[in-house]
C-alpha positions as CSV (number, residue, x, y, z in Angstrom):
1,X,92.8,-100.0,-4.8
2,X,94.3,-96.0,-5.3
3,X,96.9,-95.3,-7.6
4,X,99.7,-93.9,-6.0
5,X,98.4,-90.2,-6.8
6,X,94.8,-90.8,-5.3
7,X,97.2,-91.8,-2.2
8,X,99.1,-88.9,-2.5
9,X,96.1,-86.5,-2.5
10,X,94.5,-88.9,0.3
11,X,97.8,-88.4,2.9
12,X,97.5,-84.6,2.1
13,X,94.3,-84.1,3.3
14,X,95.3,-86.1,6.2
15,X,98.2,-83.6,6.6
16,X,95.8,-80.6,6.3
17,X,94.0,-82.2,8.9
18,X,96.5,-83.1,11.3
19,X,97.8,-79.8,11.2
20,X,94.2,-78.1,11.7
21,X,93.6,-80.2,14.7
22,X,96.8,-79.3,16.2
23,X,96.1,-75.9,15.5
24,X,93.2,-76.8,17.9
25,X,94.6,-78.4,20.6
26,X,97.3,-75.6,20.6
27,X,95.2,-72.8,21.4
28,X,94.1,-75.3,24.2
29,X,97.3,-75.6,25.4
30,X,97.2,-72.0,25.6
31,X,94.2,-72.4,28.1
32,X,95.1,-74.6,30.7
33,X,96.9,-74.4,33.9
34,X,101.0,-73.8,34.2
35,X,101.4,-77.3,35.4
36,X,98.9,-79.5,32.4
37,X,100.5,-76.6,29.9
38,X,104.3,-78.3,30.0
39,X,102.7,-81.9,29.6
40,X,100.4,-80.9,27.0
41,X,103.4,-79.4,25.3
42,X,105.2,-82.4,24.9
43,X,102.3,-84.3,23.9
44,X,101.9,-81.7,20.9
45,X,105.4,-82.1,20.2
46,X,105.3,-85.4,19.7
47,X,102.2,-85.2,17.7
48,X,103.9,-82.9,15.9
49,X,106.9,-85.5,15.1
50,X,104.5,-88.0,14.1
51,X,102.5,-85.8,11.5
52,X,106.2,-84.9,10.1
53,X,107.1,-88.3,10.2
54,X,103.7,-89.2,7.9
55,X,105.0,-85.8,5.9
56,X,108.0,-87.4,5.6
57,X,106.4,-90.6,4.3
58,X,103.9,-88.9,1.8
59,X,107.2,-87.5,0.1
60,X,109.1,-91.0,-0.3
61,X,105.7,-92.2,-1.8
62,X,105.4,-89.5,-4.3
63,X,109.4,-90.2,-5.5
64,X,108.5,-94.1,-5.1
65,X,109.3,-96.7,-8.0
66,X,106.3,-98.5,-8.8
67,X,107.4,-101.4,-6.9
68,X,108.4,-99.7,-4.5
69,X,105.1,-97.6,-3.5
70,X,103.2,-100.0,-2.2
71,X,105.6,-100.7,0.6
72,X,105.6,-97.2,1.3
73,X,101.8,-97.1,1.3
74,X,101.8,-99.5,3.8
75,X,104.6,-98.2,6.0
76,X,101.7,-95.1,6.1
77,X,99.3,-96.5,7.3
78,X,101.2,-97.4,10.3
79,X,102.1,-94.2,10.9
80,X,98.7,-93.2,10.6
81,X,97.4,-95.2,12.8
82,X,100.3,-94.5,15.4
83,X,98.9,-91.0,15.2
84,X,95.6,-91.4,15.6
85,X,95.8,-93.9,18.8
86,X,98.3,-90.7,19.8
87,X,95.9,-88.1,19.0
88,X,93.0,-90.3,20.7
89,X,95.1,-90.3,23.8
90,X,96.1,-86.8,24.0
91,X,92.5,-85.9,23.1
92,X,90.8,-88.2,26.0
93,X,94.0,-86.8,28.6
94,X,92.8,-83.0,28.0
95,X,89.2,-83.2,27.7
């Protein structure tokens, strides 16, 4: 099992990530056609709320009690998995 600071560091590189990849798929967006550009836009905004809603979650984990951190952790993972079935989608839609 992590400590809560292994976690930490764990959702921050998953942050870094998230961010590079949209980075990626932005200058995608850039690419396509007028019509796919304002429904890829969207999509990368709502990518964009989930990674700031797992940002969000990283910082109530890092201010967590002890026995409260473990909730948190789990509440997380959720959100990590909601954005990676997300970002699966999106991928798949735009390939």
């Amino acid at each position: 099992m992590l400590t809560r600071d292994e976690y930490v560091a764990k959702m921050k590189q998953r942050l870094d990530k998230w961010s590079a990849e949209m980075d990626v798929l932005e200058t995608k967006a850039h690419k396509t056609l007028e019509d796919a550009k304002v429904k890829y836009q969207e999509q990368l905004i709502a990518l964009r709320a989930k990674r700031q809603e797992g940002e969000e979650k990283l910082e109530a984990i890092k201010s967590a009690t002890e026995d409260s951190w473990e909730q948190l952790k789990a509440e997380t993972e959720n959100v990590w998995e909601a954005f990676k079935d997300s970002l699966h989608q999106f991928r798949s839609h735009f390939k």
